[in-house]
C-alpha positions, 0 to 999 in steps of 0.5 A: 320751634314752639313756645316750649322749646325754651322752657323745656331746653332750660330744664335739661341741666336740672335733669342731666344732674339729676341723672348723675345724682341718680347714677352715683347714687346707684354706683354707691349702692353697688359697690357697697352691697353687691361688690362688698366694699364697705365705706370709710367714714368720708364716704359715708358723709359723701354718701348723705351728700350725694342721697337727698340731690336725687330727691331734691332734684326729682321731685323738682323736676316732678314739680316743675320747681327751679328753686330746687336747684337752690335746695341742691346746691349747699348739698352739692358743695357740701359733697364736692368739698368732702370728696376733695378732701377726701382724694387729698387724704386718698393720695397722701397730700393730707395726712391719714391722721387728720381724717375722720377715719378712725375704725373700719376701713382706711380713707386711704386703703387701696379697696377704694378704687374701681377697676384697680386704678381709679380712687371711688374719691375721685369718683365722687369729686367727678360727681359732684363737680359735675352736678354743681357746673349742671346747676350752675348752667341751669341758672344761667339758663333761667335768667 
């Protein structure tokens, strides 16, 4: 084992979440230009969430930066929020009428699943809950 191998095994969490930023990214990208599926409203607001963690976390990787962990976070939390919302108004627990969802597609429209069964919410929460135990665990790892 070298010197390295501490350094560089510290890094991993800040990249995995990057590589979840970068596929949620992607996935929202394909679901709304190649499948179609136009986003409500929460989903755009997730959407500005989710965008900046693949910049904030690259080029803090590119850079070596660990405080960008600390960039990402409020971003993170910010998603992880909107997208747990947004699944209570997807499964009825909030009411449809206390979402921003006034024109275009519904919040709770049956278009927002994959595959027939799994809510795009659902999706996001996995995302961004995922992305916020990955920094989390890096900064255990740091300190």
């Amino acid at each position: 084992m070298t010197a390295e191998s501490p350094q560089r095994s510290a890094g991993t969490p800040l990249f995995l979440a990057w590589l979840v930023a970068l596929a949620a990214t992607a996935g929202a990208l394909f679901l709304g230009e190649v499948m179609g599926k136009t986003p409500c409203v929460l989903c755009w607001y997730q959407r500005i969430a989710m965008f900046p963690l693949v910049l904030v976390l690259g080029v803090g990787l590119f850079d070596g930066d660990a405080r960008s962990a600390r960039y990402a976070l409020p971003l993170a939390w910010a998603g992880w929020s909107l997208a747990l919302y947004h699944c209570l108004v997807f499964w009825g627990v909030i009411s449809e009428a206390l979402s921003p969802c006034r024109q275009g597609v519904s919040c709770a429209d049956a278009e927002l699943q994959v595959a027939g069964f799994v809510p795009i919410p659902l999706l996001s929460l996995v995302a961004f809950s995922a992305i916020l135990v990955l920094l989390f665990w890096n900064r255990r790892s740091r300190a």
